[in-house]
N, C-alpha and C positions, 0 to 999 in steps of 0.2 A: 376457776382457772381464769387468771385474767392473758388477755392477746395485747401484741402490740399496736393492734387497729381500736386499742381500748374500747373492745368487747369483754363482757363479764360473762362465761360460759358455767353453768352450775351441770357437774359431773355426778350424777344418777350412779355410783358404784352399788351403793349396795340393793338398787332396787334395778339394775339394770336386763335383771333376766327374770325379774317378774313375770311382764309379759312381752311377750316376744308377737312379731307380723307373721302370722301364717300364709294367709291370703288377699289377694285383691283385687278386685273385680271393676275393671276398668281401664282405661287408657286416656294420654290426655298429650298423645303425640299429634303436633299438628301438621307435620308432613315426613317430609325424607331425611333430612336435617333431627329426624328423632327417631329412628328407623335402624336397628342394625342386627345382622345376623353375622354367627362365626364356624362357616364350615367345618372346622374342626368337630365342632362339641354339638352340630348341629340347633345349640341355643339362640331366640332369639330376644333382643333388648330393645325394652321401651319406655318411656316416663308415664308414670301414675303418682299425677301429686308432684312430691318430694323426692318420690321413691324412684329407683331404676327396678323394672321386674326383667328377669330373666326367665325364659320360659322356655323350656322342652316343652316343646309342642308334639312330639310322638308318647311322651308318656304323660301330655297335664299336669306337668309339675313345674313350680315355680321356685326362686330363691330371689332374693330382694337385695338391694345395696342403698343405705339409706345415707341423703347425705350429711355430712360430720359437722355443719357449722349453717346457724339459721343468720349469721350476719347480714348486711345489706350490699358488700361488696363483691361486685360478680370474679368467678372465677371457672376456668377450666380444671377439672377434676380428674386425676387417672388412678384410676382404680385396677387393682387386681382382684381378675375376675372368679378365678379358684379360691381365693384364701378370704374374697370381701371386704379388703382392707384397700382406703386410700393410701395411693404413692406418690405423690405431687400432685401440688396446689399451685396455679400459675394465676399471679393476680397482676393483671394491667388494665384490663377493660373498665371503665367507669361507670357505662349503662347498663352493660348487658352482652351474652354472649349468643352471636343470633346463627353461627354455626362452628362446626368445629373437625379436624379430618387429620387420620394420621398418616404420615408417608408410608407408602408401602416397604421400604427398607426398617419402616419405627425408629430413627431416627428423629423424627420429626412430629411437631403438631401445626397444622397454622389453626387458627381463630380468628373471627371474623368480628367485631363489635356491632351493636346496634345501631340503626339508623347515625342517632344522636354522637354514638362514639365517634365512628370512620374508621377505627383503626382496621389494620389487617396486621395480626404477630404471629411470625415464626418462632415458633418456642424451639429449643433443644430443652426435652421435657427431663431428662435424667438430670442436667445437672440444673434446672428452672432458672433457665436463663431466656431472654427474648435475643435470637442473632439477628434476626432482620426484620423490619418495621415498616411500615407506607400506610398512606391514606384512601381512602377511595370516595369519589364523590355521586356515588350512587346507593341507591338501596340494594344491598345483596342479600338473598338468600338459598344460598347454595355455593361449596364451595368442594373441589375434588382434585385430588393429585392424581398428577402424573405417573404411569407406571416405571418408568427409572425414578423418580421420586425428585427429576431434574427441578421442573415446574409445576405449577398450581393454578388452577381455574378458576373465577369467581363468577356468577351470573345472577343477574339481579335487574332492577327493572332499568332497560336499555343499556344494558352492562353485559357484556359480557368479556372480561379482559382475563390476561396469560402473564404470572409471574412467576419468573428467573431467580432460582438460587445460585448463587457463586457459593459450589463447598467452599474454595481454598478461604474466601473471607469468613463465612459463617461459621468456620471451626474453631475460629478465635472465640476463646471463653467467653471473655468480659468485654465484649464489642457489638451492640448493636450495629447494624451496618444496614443503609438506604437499602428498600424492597424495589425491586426494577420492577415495569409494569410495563407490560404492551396490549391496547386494545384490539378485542377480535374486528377483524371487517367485516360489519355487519351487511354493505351495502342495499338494499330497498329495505331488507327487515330492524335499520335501525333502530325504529321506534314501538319497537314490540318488547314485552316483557316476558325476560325469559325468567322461568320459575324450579328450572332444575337442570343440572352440568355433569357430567359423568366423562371421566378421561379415556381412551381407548385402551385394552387390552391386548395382552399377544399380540397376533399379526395387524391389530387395527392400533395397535400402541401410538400412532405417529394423531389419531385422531381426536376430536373434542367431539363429544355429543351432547347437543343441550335440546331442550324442549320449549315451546313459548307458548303461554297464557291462550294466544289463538288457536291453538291445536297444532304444531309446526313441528315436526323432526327433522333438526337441523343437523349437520356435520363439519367441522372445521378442520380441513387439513393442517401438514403441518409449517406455514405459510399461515397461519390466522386467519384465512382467507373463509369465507363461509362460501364453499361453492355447491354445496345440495344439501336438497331439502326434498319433505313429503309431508302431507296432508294425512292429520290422525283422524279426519271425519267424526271429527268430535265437539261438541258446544265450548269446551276447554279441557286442557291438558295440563296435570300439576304435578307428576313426579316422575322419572325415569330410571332404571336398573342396567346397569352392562357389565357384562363378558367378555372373553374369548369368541362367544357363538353366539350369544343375543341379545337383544335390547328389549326391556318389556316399558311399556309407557303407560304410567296409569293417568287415566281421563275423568271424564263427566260420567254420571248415569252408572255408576258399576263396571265402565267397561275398561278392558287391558290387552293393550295390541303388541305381541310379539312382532320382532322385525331381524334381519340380517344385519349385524355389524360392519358385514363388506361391502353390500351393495345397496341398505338398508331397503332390501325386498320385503316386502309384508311377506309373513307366517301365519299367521291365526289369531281368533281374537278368543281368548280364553272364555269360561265361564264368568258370570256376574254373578254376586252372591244373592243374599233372599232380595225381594222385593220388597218397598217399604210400605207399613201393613199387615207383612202378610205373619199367618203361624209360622213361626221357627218351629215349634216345640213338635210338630207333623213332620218336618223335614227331617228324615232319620238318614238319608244317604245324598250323595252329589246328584242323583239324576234326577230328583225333585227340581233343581236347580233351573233343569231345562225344559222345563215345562209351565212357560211364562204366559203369561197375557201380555197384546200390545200394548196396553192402555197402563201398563205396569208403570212405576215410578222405583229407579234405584237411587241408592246413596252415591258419590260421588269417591273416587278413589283419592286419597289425599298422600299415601305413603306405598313405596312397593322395596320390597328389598329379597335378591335371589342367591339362594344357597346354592355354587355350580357342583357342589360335591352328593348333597344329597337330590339334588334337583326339585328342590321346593320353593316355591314364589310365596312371599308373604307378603299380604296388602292389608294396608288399615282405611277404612269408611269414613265418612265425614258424619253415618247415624252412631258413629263410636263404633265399630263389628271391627273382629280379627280375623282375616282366613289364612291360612295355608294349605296353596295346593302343593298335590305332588304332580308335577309336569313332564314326567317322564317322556312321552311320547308326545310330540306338539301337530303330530301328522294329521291326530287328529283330536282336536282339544276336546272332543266327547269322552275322551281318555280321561282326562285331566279327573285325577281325585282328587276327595276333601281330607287331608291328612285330620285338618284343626280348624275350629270356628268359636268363636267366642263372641256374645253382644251386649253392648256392656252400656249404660245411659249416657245420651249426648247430650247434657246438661246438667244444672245445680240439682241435686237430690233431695227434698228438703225434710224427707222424713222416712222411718221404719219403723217397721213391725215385728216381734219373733213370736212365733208360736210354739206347739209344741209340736206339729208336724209340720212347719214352713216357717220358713224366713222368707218377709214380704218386703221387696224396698218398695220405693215411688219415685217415678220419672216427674220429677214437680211442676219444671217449667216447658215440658209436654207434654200433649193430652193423653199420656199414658201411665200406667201403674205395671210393676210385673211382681212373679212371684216365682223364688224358686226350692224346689225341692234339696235342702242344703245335705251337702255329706262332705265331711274333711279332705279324702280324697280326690272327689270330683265335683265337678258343677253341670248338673246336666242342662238342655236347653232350655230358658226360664218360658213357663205360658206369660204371653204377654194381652191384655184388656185393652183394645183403645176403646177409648169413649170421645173420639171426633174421628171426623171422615178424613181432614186436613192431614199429610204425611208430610207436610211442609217443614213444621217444627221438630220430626222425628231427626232431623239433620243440625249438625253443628256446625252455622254457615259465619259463625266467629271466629273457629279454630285457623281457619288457614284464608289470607285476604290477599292472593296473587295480582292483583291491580292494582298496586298503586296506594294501599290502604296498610295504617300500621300492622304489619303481624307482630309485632316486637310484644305485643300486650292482644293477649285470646279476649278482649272485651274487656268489660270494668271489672272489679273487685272491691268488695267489702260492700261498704252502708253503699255508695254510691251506685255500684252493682245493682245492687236491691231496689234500690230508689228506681232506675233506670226499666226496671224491669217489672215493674209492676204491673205495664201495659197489655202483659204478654200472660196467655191463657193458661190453665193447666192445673194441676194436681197440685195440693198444697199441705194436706195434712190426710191419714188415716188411721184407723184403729179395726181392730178383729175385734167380733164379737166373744164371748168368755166359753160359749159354747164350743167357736172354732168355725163357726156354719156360716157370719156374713161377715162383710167386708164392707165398712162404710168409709167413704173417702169427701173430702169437702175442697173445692177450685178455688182459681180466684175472682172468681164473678158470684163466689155464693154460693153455688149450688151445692147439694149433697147427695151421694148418691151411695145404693146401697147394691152391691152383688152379693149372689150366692154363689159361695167359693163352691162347692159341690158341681153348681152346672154354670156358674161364669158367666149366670144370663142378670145383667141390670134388674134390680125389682122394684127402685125407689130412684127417683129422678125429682127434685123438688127445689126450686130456687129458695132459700133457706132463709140466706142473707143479702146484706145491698154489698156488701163488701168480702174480699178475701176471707174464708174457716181458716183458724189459725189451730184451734184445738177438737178433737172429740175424745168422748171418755163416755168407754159400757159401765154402769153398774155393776156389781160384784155379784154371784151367785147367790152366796148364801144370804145377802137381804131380803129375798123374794122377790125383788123388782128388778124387770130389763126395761131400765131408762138407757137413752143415750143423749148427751147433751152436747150442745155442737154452741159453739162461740167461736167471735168472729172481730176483725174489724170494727165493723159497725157497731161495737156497746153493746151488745147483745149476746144474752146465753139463751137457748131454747134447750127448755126436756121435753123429751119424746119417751113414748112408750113404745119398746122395741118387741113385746109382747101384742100390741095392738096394730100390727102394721103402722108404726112409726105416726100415729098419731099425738097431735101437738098437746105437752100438758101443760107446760107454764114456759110464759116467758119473763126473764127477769131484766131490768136495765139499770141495774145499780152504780154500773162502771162507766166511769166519764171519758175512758179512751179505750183504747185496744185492750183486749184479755189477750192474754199472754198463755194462759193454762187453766186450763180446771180440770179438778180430779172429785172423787167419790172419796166416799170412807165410811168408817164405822158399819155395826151390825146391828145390836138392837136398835139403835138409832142412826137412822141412814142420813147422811150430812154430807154434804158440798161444798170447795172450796175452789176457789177462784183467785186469781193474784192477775194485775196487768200492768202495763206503763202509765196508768193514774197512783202509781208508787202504794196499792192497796190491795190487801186480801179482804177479803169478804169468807166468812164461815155461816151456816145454813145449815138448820137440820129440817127434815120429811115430817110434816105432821100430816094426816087426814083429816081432810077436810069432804064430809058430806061423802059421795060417792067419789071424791078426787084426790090428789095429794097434790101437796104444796107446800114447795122450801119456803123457811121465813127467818129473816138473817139473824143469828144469836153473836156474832160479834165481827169488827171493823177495826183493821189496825191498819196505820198507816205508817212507813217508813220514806226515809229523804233520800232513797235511791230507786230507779225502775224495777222492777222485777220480770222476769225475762222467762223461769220457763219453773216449772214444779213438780215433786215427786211424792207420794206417799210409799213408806217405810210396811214391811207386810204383815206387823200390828195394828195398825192402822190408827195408832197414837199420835204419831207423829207425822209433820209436813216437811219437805225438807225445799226451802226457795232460791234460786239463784239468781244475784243479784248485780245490778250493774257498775258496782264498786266489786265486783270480784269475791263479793262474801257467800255463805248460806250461810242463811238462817234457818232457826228450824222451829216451828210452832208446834207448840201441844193444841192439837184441833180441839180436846173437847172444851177448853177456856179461852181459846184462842192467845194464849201469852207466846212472847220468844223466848225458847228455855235455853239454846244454845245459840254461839257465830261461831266461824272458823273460817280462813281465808280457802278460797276455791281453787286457785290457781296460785301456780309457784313463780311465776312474771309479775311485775310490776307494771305492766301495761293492758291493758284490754277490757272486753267486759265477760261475766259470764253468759253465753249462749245457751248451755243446755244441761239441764244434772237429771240424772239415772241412777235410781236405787235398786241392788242386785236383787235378787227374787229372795235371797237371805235375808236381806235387812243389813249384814254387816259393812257392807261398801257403798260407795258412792260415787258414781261417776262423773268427770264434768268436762264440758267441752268448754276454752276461751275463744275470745276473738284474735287472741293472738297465734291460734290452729294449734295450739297444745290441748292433749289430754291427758286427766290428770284422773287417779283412784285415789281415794280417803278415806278411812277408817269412820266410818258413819258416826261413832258415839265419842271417839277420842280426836276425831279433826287430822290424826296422823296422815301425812303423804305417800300412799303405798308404792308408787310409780307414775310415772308420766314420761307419755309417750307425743313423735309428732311424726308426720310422713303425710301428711295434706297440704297439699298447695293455697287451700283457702280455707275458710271458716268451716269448721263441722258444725254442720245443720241437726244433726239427729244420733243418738247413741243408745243402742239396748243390750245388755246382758242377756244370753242367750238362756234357756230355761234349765240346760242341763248345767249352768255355771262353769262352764268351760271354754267360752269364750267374750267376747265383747267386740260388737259389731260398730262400725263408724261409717256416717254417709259427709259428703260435703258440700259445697259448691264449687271444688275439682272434677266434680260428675262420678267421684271413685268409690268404693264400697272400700271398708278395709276391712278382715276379719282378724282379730288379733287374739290369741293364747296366750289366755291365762296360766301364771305358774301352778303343779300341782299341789304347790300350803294353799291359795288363795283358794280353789276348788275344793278341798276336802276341806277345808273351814265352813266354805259355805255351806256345802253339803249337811253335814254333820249339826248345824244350826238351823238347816230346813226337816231335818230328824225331828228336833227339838219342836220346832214348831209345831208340827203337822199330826195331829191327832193318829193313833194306830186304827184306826176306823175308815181312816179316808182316802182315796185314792191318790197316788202320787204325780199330783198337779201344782208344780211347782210354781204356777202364775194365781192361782187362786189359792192359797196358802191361808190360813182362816187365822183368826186372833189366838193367838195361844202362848203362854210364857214371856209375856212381855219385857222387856230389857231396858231400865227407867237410867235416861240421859246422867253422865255421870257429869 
């Protein structure tokens, strides 16, 4: 379909209910401005990625609105929230749309531009027209009508101004018409940044309530006039919620202070959620909650939005966490239940695991890893491992920059991201052992360390590498060997024998830059491959040597693009490479030639980041730099679907063992689990039949050589 903004859109009809987004585990709102609940349906809306999640949070159930066009030109979206279909696209903004709010009559949108825009449009969103227009010469972020829907708020940093609709002009169709603007009187607190606006309700209708950066509850009559205020005894203050009856302000440190709309008397300071550190996965009810140590350290509140019909407050964390209380009784906030809690990773993800009794992600660029016990319906609370004492990085201190610093962009993105970030400590790759019993993970300082999932206690701690572990890979059961071999950065692959308490068997340095991947293969003859950005796979078989073993390279091919990440197919015949011209290639390991190519991706732009072969052999999955994901028919190159709803690159993609789903992590911080169609399931299945010996147990990731399927 081509657009008149000469976009070329390629329309997925007949693969489009392939697979379909079940679930997503995550959130990537960075304050109030991405925040909304609707008393009605008691659902509440957030950004993950691409995506809007809608969430009933009394029954943990979700539904998704993904959005209809990956263009470059910003636009405000209205969506019908029952049916999931967009109803107007309103396109003026050029940079960016930094918030957005509709009149309480619906009549009405305004939108706010980015920094760099300035604008401010009133849209009348039915018939997508802009009626009134003005600029602003400050940075806003927040913006909130008026409950007649007369006027509209904006606040931002030393901004705090009041603009006037004229119905009688604005109802002319096709007439933009000048946005009047009066600024608030800030007097002594002009030079504060205010970071959130909320217009009065009901009887406090005539009032402006905003918050600032210093911890300030201010009130503006109806006169602009700022004439009270109060102290939230807070390090900082970043978002607020009003009523009819109250104001909740969320702060620093976890905390949330209720206050009176009329005479803004403090009320109570609600509970703070977990502590950061601490076990989630022990905390089964809210009065764990209260039972804190001083020396405790919380997440910081970045978003709060209040349902006044079901009486539930929802707040989102700056460590990424969701809570909903129910605030019934504020008399005495010991009351205050946990309706909903969800924690979700506050940073890029850069790699997962699936087993057959867990699905493991990894918090990459924190010194954390968690793992949760997965079921379609629910998600219960993930155990989480730190392996550093620092709680510092468990916070997302890019999400929201109330002083003066771009919010407009959560930090960098892409290669530049990555570059930038190298600095920064943490988990970078792991793998389960085959058995299921350990857990080895490798940082970016090198290290590698190995837990036992049964008791969660560290048992190998060992600075491995000088540089970043990009890959590990267990050996396979039935060879009779538990090597594990870890590469790195630094040119280097090390095998270990995971039989001998991880003692060192051979180190190889064949590779003149970064390894990218290595995998295991074969049975009678146990062989090694490896590919990296020296544009080279290296193939290696096990011979015995004396009382040792030791790979010794049987063949070197070198192709004129990087190669970026690799899979083995569960013959173990074949390699499948993904390549930075967007190809795989596929090698027959035991002669190392390329028997096939097929393009990876359905874009003309990007490179390939990551390809995942189903535990059948017949699919192929692959992640672009362009944040599309894409399935391929393993032996015929066909495009079985492609799917997108990540904000940034997918880091990591696995096919879950029972073939029923396909897992995505990113550097949006979001998990996605996505549902597979039931043809692609029962193909697979049915061809892990075939495979799998009637002798053997039904272990879908150790699937042994059997009826092999020669490249057509």
């Amino acid at each position: 379909v081509s657009s008149m903004e000469g976009e070329v859109r390629v329309c997925l009809c007949e693969n489009s209910r392939t697979v379909t987004l079940e679930k997503v585990l995550g959130i990537t709102a960075p304050g109030n401005r991405a925040l909304a609940c609707d008393p009605r349906t008691g659902l509440l809306a957030y950004p993950a990625g691409c995506v809007v999640v809608l969430l009933n949070p009394r029954k943990n159930k979700q539904h998704h609105i993904f959005n209809s066009s990956s263009g470059h030109m910003p636009a405000v979206r209205v969506w019908d929230v029952s049916e999931h279909v967009q109803v107007s696209e309103l396109q003026e903004h050029k940079y960016g749309v930094a918030c957005v709010a509709f009149s309480p009559n619906g009549k009405y949108i305004v939108s706010v531009g980015y920094q760099h825009d300035m604008i401010v449009n009133v849209w009348n969103w039915k018939k997508n027209v802009v009626v009134a227009a003005n600029k602003v010469s400050s940075k806003v972020t927040a913006v909130s009508f008026s409950d007649d829907s007369s006027y509209f708020v904006t606040a931002g940093n030393r901004h705090v101004k009041f603009w006037y609709l004229d119905h009688a002009k604005t109802s002319k169709v096709n007439a933009t018409v000048p946005l009047l603007g009066r600024s608030g009187l800030l007097g002594e607190l002009r030079n504060n940044f205010f970071s959130d606006v909320a217009c009065g309700r009901g009887r406090q209708a005539a009032s402006t309530f905003c918050i600032t950066s210093s911890g300030l509850l201010c009130e503006f009559n109806d006169r602009r006039l700022l004439d009270k205020w109060v102290e939230l005894r807070t390090a900082q203050a970043t978002c607020l919620s009003v009523t009819d009856e109250l104001i909740f302000c969320g702060c620093s440190d976890g905390t949330v202070r209720a206050f009176s709309p009329i005479n803004l008397h403090f009320l109570c300071t609600l509970p703070r959620p977990h502590s950061l550190g601490a076990d989630i996965a022990s905390m089964v009810d809210a009065s764990q909650l209260f039972s804190c140590r001083p020396e405790s350290r919380y997440p910081d509140t970045v978003a709060v939005t209040y349902d006044s019909t079901n009486r539930w407050l929802s707040c989102v964390y700056n460590d990424h966490s969701v809570y909903v209380w129910d605030v019934r009784d504020l008399r005495d906030p010991r009351r205050a239940g946990k309706l909903y809690s969800a924690l979700y990773h506050s940073s890029c993800v850069w790699s997962l695991e699936v087993s057959l009794r867990l699905l493991l992600m990894l918090w990459s660029t924190t010194p954390v890893f968690l793992y949760f016990l997965y079921n379609s319906s629910c998600t219960p609370p993930p155990k989480v491992i730190y392996v550093d004492d620092s709680v510092t990085s468990l916070m997302d201190t890019e999400s929201i920059t109330i002083t003066g610093g771009n919010s407009e962009k959560a930090g960098p993105t892409g290669s530049e991201g990555q570059q930038m970030d190298q600095s920064r400590a943490g988990i970078r790759t792991l793998r389960v052992s085959p058995d299921g019993r350990h857990l080895a993970s490798g940082d970016r300082m090198g290290v590698l360390r190995i837990h036992d999932l049964d008791t969660m206690e560290e048992i190998l701690n060992v600075q491995a590498h000088d540089s970043e572990i990009l890959c590990l890979e267990f050996s396979k059961p039935d060879t009779g060997l538990q090597l594990l071999a870890t590469a790195s950065r630094d040119r280097l692959i090390h095998v270990l024998d995971a039989g001998k308490e991880y003692s060192l068997v051979q180190t190889l340095d064949e590779h003149s830059s970064s390894i990218t991947a290595v995998r295991f293969a074969g049975q009678s003859k146990v062989r090694m491959i490896s590919c990296g950005a020296d544009k080279s796979v290296y193939f290696r078989t096990a011979q015995q040597m004396g009382e040792g073993l030791e790979f010794t390279r049987t063949h070197h091919v070198v192709r004129k693009t990087t190669l970026y990440d690799m899979d083995i197919e569960p013959t173990r015949k074949y390699a499948a490479v993904g390549c930075q011209d967007r190809s795989i290639r596929i090698f027959n390991i035991s002669n190392g030639k390329q028997k096939k190519l097929y393009k990876g991706s359905q874009g003309e732009d990007g490179t390939l980041i990551k390809v995942q072969i189903d535990p059948s052999g017949l699919y192929i999955a692959t992640s672009c730099s362009d944040k599309n994901i894409s399935i391929f028919d393993f032996y015929s190159g066909e495009c079985v679907a492609t799917m997108f709803g990540h904000s940034e690159i997918v880091t990591g993609l696995k096919f879950s063992s029972d073939c029923r789903h396909l897992i995505t992590v990113s550097g949006d911080s979001c998990i996605f689990v996505w549902r597979l169609s039931p043809e692609l399931t029962i193909r697979m299945r049915q061809r892990l039949a075939d495979l799998r010996p009637t002798s053997s147990a039904p272990n879908s990731q150790n699937a042994p050589q059997q009826k092999a399927v020669k490249l057509r």
